[in-house]
ROLO-564970 format. One line per 5 residues: number of its first residue (from 1); their letters; for each residue x, y negated, z of N, C-alpha, C. Coordinates in nm, 4 decimals, m for minus. Atoms other than C-alpha are relative to their C-alpha. Example, Ala and Ser with C-alpha at 12.3 -4.5 7.8 and 13.67 -1.06 7.14 Angstrom:
2
1 = as = 0.0890/0.1190/0.0000/1.2300/0.4500/0.7800/0.0900/m0.1200/0.0000  m0.0820/0.1190/m0.0060/1.3670/0.1060/0.7140/m0.0770/m0.1090/0.0730;
***
This chain:
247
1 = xxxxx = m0.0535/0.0757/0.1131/14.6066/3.1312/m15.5531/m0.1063/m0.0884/m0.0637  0.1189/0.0619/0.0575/14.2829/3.0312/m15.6959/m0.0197/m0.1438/0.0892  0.0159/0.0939/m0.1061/14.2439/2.8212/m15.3589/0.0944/m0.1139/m0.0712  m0.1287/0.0782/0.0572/14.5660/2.6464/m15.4606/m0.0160/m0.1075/m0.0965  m0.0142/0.0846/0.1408/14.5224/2.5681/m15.8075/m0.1584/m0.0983/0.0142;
6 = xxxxx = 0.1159/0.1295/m0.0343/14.1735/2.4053/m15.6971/0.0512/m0.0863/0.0241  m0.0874/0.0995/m0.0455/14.3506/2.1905/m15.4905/0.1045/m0.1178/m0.0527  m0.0822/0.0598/0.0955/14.5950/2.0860/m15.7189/m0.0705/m0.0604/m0.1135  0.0835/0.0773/0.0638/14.3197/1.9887/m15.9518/m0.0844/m0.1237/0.0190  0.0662/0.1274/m0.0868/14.1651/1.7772/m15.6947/0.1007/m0.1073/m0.0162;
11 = xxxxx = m0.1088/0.1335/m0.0225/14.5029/1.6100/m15.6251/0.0061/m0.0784/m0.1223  m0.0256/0.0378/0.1073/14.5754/1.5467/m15.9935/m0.0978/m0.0923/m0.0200  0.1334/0.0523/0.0169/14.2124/1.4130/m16.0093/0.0279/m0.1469/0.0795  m0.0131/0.1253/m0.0547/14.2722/1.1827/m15.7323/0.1160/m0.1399/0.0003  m0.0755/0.0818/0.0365/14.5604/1.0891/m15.8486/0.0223/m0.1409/m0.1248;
16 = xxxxx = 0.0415/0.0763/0.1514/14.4721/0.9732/m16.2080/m0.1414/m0.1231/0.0631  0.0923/0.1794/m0.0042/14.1955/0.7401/m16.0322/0.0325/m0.1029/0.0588  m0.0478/0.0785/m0.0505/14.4196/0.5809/m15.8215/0.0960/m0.1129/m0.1220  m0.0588/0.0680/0.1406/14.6348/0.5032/m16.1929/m0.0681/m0.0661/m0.0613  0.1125/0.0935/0.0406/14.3129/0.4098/m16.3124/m0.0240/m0.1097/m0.0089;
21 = xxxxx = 0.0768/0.1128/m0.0912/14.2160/0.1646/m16.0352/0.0985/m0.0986/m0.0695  m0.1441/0.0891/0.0131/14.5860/m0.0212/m16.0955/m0.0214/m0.0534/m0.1644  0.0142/0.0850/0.1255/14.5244/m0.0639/m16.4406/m0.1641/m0.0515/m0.0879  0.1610/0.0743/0.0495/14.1350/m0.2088/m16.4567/0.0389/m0.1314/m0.0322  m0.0350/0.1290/0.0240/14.1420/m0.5119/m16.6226/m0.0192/m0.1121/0.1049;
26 = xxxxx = m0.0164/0.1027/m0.0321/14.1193/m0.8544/m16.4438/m0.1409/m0.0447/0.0276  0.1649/0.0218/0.0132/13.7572/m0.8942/m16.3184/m0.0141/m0.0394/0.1736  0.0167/0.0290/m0.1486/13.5730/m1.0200/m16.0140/m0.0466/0.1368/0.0913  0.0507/m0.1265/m0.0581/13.5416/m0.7420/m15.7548/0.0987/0.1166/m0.0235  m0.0693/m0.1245/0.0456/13.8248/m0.5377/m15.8919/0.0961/0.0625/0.1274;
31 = xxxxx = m0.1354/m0.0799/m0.1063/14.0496/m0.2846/m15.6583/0.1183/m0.0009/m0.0152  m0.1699/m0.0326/0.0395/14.4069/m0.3736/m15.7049/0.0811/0.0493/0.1219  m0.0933/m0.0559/m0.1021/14.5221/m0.2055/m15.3512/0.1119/0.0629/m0.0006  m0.1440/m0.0690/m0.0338/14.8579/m0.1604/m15.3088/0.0686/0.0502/m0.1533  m0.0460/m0.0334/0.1469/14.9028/m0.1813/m15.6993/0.1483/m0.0829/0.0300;
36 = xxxxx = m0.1162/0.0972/0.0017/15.2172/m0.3188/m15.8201/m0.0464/m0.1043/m0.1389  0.0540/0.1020/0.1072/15.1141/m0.6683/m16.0262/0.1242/m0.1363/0.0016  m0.1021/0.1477/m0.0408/15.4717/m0.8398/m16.0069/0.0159/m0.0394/m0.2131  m0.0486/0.0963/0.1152/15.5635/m1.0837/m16.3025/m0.0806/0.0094/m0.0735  0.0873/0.0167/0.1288/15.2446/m1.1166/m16.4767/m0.0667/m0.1594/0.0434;
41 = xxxxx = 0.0784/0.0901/0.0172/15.0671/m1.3817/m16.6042/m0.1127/m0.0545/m0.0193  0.1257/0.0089/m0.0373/14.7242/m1.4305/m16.4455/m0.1032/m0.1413/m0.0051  0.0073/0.0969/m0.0023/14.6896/m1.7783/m16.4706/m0.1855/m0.0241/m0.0539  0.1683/0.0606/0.0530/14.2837/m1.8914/m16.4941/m0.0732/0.1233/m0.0015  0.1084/m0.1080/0.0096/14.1588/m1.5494/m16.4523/m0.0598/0.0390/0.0870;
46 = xxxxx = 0.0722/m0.0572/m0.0845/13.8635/m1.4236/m16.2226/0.0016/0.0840/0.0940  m0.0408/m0.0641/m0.0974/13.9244/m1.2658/m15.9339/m0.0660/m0.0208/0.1261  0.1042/0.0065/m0.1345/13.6248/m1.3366/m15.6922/m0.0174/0.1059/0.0971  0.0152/m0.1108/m0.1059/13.6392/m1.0979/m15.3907/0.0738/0.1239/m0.0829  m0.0393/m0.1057/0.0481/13.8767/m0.8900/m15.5531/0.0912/0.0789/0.1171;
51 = xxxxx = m0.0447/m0.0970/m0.0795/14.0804/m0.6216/m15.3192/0.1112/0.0033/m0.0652  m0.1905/0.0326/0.0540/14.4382/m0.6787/m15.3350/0.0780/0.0236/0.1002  m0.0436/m0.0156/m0.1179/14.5232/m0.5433/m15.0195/0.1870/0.0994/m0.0424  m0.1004/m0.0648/0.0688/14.9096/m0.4199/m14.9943/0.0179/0.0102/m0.1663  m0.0965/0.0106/0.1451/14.9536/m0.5345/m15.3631/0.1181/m0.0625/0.0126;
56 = xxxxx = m0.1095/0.0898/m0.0222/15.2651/m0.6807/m15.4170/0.0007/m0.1078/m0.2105  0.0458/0.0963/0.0453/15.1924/m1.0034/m15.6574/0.1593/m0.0669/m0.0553  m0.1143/0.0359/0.0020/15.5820/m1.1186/m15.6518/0.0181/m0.0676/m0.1405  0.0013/0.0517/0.1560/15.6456/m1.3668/m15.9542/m0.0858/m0.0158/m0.1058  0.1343/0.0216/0.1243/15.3369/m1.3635/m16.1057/m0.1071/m0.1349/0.0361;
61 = xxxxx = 0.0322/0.1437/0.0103/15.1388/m1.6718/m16.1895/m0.1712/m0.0093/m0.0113  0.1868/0.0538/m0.0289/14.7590/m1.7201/m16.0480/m0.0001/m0.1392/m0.0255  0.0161/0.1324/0.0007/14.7833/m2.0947/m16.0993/m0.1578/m0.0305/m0.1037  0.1544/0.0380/0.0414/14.4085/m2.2394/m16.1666/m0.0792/0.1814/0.0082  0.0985/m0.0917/m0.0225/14.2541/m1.8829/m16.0828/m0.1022/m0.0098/0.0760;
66 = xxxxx = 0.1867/0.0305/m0.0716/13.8729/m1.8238/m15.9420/0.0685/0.1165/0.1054  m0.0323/m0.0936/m0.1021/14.0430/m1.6268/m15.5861/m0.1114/0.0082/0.1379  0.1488/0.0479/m0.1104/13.6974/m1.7285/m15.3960/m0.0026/0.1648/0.0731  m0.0054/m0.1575/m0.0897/13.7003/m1.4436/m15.0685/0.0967/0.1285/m0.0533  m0.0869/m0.1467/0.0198/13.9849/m1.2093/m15.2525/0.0731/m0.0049/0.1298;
71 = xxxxx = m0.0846/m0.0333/m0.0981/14.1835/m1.0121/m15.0256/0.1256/0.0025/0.0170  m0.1483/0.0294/0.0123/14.5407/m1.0440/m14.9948/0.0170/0.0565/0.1286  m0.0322/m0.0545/m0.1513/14.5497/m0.9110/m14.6239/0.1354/0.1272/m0.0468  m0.0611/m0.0734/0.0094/14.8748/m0.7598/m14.6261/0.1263/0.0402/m0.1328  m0.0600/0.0134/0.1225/15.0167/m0.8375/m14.9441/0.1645/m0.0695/m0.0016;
76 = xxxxx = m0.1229/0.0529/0.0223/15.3539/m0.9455/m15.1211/0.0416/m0.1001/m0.0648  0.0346/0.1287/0.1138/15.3438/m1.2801/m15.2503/0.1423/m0.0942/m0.0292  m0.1513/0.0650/m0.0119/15.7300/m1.3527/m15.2938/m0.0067/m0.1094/m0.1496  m0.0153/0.1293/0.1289/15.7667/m1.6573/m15.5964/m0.1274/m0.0014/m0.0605  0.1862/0.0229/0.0773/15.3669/m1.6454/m15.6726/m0.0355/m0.1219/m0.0001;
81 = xxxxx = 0.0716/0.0999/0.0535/15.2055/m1.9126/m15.8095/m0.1458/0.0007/0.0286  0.1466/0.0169/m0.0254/14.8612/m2.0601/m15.6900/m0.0268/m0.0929/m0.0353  m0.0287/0.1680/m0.0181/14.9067/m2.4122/m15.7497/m0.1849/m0.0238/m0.1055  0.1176/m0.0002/0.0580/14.5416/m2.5180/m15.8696/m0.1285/0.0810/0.0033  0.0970/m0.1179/0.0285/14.3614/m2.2327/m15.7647/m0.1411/m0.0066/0.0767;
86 = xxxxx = 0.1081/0.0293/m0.0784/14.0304/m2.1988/m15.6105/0.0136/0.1523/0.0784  m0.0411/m0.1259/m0.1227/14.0767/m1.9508/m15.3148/m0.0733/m0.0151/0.1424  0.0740/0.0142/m0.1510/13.8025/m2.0786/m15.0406/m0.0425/0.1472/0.0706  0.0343/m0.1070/m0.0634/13.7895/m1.7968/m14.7654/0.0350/0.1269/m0.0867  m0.0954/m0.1480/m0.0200/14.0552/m1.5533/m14.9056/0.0830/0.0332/0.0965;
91 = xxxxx = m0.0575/m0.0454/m0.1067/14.2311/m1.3640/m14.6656/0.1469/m0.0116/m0.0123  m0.0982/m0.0456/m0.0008/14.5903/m1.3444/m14.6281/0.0734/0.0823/0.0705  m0.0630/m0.0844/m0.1307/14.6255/m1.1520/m14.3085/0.1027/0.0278/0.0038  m0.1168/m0.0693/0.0102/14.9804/m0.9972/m14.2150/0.0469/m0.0100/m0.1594  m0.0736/m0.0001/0.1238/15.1092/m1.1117/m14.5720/0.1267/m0.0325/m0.0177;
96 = xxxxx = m0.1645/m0.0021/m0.0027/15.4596/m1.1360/m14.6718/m0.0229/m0.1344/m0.1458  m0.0062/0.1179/0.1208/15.4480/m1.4905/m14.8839/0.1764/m0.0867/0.0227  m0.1185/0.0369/0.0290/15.8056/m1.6182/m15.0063/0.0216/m0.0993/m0.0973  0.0215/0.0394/0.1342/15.8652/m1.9101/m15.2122/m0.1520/0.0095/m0.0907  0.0845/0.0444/0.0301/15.5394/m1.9471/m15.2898/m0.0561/m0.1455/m0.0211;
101 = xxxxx = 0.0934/0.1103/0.0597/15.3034/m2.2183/m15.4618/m0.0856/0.0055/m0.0026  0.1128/m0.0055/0.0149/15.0001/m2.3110/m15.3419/m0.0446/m0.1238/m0.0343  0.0999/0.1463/m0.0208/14.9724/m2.6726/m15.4229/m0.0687/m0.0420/m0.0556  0.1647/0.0041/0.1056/14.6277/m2.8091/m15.5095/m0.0657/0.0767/0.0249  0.1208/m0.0798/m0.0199/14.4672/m2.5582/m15.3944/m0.1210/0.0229/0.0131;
106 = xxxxx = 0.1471/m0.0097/m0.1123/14.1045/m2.5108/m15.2500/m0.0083/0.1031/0.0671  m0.0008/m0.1235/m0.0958/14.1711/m2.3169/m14.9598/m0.0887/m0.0128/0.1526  0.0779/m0.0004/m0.0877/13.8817/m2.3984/m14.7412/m0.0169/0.1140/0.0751  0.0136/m0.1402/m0.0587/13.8483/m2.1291/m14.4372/0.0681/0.1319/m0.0697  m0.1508/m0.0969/m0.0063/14.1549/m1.9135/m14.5670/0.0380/0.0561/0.0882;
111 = xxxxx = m0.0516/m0.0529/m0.1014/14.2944/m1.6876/m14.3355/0.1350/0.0393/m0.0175  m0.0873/m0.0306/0.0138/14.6678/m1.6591/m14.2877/0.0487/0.0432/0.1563  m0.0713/m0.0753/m0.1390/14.6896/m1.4931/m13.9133/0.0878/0.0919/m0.0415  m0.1512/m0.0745/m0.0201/15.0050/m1.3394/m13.8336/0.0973/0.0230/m0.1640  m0.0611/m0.0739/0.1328/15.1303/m1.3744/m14.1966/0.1539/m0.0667/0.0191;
116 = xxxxx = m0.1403/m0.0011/0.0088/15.4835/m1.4199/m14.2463/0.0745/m0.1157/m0.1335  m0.0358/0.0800/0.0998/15.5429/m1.7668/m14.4530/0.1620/m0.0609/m0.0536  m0.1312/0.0748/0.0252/15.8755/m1.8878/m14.5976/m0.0044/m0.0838/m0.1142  m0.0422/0.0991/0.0683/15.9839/m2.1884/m14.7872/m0.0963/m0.0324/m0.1071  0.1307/m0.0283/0.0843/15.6414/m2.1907/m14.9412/m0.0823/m0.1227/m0.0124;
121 = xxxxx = 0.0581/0.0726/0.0046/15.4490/m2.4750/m15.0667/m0.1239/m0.0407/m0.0599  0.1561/0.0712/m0.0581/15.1086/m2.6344/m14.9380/m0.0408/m0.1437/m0.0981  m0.0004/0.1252/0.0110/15.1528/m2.9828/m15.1097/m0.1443/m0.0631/m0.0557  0.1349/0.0692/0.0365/14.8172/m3.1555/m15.1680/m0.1057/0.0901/m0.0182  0.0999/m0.0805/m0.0050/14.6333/m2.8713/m15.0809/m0.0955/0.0259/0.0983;
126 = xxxxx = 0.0932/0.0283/m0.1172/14.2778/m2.8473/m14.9176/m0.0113/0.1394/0.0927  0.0592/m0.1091/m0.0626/14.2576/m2.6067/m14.6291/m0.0517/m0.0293/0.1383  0.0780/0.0281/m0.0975/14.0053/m2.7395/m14.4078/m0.0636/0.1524/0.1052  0.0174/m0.1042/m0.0513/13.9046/m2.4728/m14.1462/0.0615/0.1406/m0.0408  m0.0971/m0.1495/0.0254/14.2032/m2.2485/m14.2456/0.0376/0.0607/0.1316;
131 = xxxxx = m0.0093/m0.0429/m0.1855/14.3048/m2.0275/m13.9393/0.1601/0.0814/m0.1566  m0.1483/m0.0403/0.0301/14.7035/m1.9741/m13.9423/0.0143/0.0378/0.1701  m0.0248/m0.0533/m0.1860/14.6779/m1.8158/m13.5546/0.1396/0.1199/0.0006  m0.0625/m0.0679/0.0416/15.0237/m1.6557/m13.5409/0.0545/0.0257/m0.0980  m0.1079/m0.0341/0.1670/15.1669/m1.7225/m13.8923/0.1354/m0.0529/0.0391;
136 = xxxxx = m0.0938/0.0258/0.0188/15.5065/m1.7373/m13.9245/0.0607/m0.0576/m0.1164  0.0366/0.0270/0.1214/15.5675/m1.9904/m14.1325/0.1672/m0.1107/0.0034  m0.0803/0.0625/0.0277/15.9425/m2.1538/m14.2085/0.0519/m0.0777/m0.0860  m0.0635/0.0908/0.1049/16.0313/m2.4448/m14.3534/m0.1629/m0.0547/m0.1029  0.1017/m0.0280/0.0513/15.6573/m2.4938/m14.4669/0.0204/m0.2009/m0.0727;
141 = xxxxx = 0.0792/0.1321/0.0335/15.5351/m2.7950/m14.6844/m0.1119/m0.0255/m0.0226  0.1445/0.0233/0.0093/15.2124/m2.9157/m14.6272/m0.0087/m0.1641/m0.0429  0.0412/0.1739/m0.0182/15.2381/m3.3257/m14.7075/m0.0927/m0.0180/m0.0988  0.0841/0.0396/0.0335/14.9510/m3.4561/m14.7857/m0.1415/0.0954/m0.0461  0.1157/m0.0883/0.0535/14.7178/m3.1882/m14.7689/m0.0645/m0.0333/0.1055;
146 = xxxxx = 0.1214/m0.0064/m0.0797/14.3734/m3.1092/m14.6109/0.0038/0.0794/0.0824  m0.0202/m0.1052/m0.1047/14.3767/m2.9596/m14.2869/m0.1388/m0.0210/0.0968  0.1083/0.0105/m0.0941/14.0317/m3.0626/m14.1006/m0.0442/0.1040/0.0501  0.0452/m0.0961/m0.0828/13.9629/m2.8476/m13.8296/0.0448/0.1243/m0.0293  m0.1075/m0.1152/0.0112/14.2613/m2.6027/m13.9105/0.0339/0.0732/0.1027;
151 = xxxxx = m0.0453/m0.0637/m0.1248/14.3582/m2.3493/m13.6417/0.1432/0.0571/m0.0019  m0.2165/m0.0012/0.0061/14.7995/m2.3384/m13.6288/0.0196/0.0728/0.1561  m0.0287/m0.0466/m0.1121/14.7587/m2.1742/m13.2704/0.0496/0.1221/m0.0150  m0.1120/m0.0757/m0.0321/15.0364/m1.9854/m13.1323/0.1123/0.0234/m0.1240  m0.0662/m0.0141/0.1443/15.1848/m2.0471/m13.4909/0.1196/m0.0428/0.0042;
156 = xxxxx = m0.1180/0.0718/m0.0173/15.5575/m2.0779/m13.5329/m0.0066/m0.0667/m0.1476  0.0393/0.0846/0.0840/15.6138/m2.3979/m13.7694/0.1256/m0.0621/0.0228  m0.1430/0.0660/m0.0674/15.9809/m2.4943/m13.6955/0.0239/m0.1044/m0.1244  m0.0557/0.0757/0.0932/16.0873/m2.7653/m13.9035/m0.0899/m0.0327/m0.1125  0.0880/0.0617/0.0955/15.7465/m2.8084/m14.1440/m0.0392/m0.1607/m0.0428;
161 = xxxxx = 0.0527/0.1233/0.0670/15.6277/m3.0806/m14.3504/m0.1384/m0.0223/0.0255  0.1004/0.0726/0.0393/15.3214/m3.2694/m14.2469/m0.0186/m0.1412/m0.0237  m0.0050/0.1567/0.0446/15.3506/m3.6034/m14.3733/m0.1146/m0.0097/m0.0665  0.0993/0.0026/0.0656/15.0821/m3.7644/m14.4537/m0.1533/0.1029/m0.0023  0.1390/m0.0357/0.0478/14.8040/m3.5343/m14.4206/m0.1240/m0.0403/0.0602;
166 = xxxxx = 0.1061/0.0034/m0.0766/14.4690/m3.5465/m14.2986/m0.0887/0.1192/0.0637  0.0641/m0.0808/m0.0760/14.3673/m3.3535/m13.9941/m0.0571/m0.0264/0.1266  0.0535/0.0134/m0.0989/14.1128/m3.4497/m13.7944/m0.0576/0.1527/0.0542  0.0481/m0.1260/m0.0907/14.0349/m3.1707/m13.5027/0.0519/0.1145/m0.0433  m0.1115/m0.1338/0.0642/14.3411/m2.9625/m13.6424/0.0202/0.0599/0.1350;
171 = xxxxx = m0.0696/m0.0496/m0.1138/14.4744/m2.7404/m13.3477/0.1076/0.0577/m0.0474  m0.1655/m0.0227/0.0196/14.8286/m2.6688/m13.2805/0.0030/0.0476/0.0857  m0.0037/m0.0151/m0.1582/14.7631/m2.5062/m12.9107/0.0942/0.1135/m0.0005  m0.1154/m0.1031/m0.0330/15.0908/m2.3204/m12.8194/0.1047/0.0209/m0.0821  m0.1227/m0.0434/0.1120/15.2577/m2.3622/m13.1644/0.1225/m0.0249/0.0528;
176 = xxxxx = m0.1353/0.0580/m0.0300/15.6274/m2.4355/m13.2108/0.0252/m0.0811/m0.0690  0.0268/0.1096/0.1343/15.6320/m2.7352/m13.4193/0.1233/m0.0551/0.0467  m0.1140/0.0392/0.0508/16.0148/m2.7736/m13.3629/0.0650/m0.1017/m0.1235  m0.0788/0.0712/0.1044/16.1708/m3.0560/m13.5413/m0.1075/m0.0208/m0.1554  0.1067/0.0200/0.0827/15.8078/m3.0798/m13.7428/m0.0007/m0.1473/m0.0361;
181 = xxxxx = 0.0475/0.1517/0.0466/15.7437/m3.4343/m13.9217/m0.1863/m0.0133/m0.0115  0.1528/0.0653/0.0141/15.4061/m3.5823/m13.8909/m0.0035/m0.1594/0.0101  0.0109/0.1393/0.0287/15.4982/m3.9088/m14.0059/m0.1105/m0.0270/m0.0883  0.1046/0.1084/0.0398/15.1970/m4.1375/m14.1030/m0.0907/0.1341/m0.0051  0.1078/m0.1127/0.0081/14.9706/m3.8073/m14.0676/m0.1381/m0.0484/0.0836;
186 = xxxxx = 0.0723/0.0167/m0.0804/14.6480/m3.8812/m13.9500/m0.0804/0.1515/0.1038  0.0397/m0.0882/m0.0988/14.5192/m3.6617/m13.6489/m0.0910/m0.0554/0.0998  0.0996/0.0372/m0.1245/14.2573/m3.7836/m13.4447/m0.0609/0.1246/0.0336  0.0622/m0.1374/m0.0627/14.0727/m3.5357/m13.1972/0.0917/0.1143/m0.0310  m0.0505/m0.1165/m0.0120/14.3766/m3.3082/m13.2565/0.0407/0.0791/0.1188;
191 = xxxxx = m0.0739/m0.0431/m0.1262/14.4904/m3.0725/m13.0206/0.1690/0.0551/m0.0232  m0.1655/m0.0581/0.0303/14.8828/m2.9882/m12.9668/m0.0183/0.0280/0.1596  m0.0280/m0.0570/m0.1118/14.8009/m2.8421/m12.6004/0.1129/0.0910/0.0051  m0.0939/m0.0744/m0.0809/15.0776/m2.6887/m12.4202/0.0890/0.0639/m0.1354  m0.0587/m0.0190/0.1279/15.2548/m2.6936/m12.7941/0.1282/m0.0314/0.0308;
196 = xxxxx = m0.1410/0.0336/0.0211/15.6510/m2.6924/m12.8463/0.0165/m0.1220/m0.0960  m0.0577/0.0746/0.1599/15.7193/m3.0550/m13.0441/0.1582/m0.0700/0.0518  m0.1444/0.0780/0.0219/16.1159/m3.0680/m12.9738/0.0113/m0.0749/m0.1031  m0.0432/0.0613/0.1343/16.2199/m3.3521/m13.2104/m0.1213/m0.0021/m0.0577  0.1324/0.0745/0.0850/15.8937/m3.3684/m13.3536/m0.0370/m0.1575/m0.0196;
201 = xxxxx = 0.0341/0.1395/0.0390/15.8275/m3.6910/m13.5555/m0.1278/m0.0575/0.0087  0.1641/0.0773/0.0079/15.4990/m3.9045/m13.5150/0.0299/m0.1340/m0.0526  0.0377/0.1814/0.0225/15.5871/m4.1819/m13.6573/m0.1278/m0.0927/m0.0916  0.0708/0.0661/0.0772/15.3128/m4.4394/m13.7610/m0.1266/0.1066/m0.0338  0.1259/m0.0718/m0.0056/15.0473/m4.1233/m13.6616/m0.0683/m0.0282/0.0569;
206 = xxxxx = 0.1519/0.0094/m0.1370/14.6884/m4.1158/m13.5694/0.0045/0.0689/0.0792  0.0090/m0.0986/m0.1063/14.6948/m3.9508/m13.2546/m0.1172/m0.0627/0.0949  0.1244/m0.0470/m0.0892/14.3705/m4.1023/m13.1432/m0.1366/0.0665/0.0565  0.1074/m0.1049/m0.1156/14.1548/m3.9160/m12.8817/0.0811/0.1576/m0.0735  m0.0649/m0.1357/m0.0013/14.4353/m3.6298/m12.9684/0.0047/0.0276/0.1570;
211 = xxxxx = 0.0156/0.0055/m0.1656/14.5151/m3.4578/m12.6611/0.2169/0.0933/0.0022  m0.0881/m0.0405/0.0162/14.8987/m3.3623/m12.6082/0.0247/0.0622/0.1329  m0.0228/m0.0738/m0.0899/14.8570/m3.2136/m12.2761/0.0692/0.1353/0.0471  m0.0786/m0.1604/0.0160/15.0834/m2.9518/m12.1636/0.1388/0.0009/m0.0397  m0.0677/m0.0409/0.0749/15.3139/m2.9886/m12.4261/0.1461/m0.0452/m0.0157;
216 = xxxxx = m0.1077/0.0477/m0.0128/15.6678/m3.0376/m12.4603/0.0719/m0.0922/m0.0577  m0.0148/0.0700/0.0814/15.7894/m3.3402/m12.5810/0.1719/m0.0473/0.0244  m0.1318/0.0589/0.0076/16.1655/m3.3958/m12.5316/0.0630/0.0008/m0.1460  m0.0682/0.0506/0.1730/16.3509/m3.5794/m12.8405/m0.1303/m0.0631/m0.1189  0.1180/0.0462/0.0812/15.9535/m3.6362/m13.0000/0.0256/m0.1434/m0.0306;
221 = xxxxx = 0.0131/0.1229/0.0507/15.9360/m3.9653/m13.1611/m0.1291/m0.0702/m0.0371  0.1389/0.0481/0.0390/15.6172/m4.1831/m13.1638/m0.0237/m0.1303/m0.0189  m0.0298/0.1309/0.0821/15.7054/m4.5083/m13.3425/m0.1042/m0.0247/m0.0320  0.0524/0.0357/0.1081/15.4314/m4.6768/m13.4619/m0.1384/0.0549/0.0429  0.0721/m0.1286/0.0046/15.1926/m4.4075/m13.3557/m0.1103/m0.0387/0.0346;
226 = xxxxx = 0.1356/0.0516/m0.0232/14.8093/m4.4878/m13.2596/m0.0405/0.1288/0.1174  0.0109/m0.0749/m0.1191/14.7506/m4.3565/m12.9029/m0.0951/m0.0492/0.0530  0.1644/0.0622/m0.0495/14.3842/m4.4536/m12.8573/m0.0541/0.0771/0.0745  0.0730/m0.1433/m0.0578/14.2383/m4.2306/m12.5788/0.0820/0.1066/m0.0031  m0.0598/m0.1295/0.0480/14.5269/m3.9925/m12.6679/m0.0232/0.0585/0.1614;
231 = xxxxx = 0.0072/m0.0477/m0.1120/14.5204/m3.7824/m12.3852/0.1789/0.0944/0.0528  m0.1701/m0.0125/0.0031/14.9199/m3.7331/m12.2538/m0.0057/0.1225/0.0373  m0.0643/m0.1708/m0.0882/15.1494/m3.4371/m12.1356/m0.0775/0.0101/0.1201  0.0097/m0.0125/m0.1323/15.0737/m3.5486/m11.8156/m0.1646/0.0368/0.0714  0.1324/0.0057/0.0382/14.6740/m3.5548/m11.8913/m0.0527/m0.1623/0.0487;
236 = xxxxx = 0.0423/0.0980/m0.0021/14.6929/m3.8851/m11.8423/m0.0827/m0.0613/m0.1331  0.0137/0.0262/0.1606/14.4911/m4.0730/m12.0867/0.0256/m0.1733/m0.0656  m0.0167/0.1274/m0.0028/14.6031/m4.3717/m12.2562/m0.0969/m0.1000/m0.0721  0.1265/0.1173/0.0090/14.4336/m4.6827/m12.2998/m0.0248/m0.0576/m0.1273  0.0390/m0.0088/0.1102/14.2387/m4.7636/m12.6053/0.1411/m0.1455/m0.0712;
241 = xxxxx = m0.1143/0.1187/0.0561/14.5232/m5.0095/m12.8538/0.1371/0.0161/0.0728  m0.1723/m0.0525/m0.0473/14.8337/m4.8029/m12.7096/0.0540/0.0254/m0.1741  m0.1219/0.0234/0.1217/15.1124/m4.8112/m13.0057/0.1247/0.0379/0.0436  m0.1227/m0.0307/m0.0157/15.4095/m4.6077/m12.9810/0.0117/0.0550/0.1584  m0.0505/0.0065/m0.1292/15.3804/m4.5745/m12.6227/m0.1525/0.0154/0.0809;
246 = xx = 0.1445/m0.0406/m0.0858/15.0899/m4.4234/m12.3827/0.0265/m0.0786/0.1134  m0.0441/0.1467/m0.1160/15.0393/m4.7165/m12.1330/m0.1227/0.0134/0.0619;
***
């Protein structure tokens, strides 16, 4: 019995620091794992490398927060607010983001492998060397954001918004960029190897010294498009002042 009631003192113990952890205030470095932090209003507060793994975030409003390296791997980010935030090289790993707002961001080297995106918006936000390898990401809007040297491989992207952005040496290798717009987007040195772009739009894009080898282009549209060096399905490459048409 004695054994027992030790035990039970431990648990209680470990229990009350886990209640603890969940309710530390708002600081850089803090443990919010697998807390529940839905519908608050966080807006401008510190959160540098904080541990937020399996929290669920849902409705609550980071907009202009300091998220520099926090963790999110795994998290629940259904109607969250980021829009303004500074977030270079936070994680999102396997996250569940819904209706989300990230636009404006600074999401330099971000990680969103295998996360699970819906109807969630990117709009004028920087994520230069973001890696989305395997995100699932529907209905996405990215126009006019920063994507330089982004990694979208094996990423499904059916129907997203890139209009307008700028991504030189973005990769797309294997995505599904279904019915994707990349009207007036610039892309030079991109890759879309052996990529799905049914219906994909290019109109009036940089695609030179891209390389589209591989990839499937029935219904694609490339009006306008700047095919300097692009390098084709076929690996042909076309000739520098091609327009609309690899010649």
């Amino acid at each position: 019995m004695r054994r027992h009631a030790l035990v039970f003192q431990i648990l209680l113990l470990f229990m009350g620091s886990v209640e603890a952890k969940c309710e530390d205030e708002a600081r850089p470095g803090v443990n919010w794992s697998g807390c529940d932090k839905r519908g608050l209003d966080l807006s401008g507060v510190d959160l540098q490398g904080a541990i937020l793994r399996r929290a669920d975030f849902s409705n609550s409003n980071l907009s202009r927060a300091r998220l520099v390296g926090t963790d999110f791997n795994f998290a629940t980010l259904n109607g969250t607010r980021f829009n303004g935030a500074r977030m270079e090289k936070s994680r999102f790993n396997n996250a569940r983001i819904n209706q989300a707002d990230f636009s404006d961001a600074i999401m330099d080297e971000a990680r969103f492998s295998r996360a699970s995106i819906q109807q969630s918006n990117f709009f004028g936000s920087r994520l230069n060397k973001a890696n989305f390898y395997e995100a699932q990401v529907s209905k996405g809007r990215f126009e006019k954001a920063l994507l330089n040297q982004a990694d979208f491989s094996r990423a499904r992207l059916v129907g997203a918004d890139f209009k307008n952005i700028s991504a030189r040496g973005v990769i797309f290798k294997q995505a599904d960029l279904e019915d994707a717009d990349f009207s007036a987007a610039s892309l030079p040195s991109a890759s879309f190897e052996e990529a799905s772009l049914l219906n994909t739009l290019f109109k009036a894009a940089d695609l030179s010294e891209a390389s589209i080898r591989g990839a499937i282009i029935d219904g694609a549209q490339f009006q306008q498009a700047k095919l300097s060096s692009t390098t084709w399905v076929n690996y042909k490459r076309c000739r520098n002042g091609s327009i609309g048409e690899c010649k």
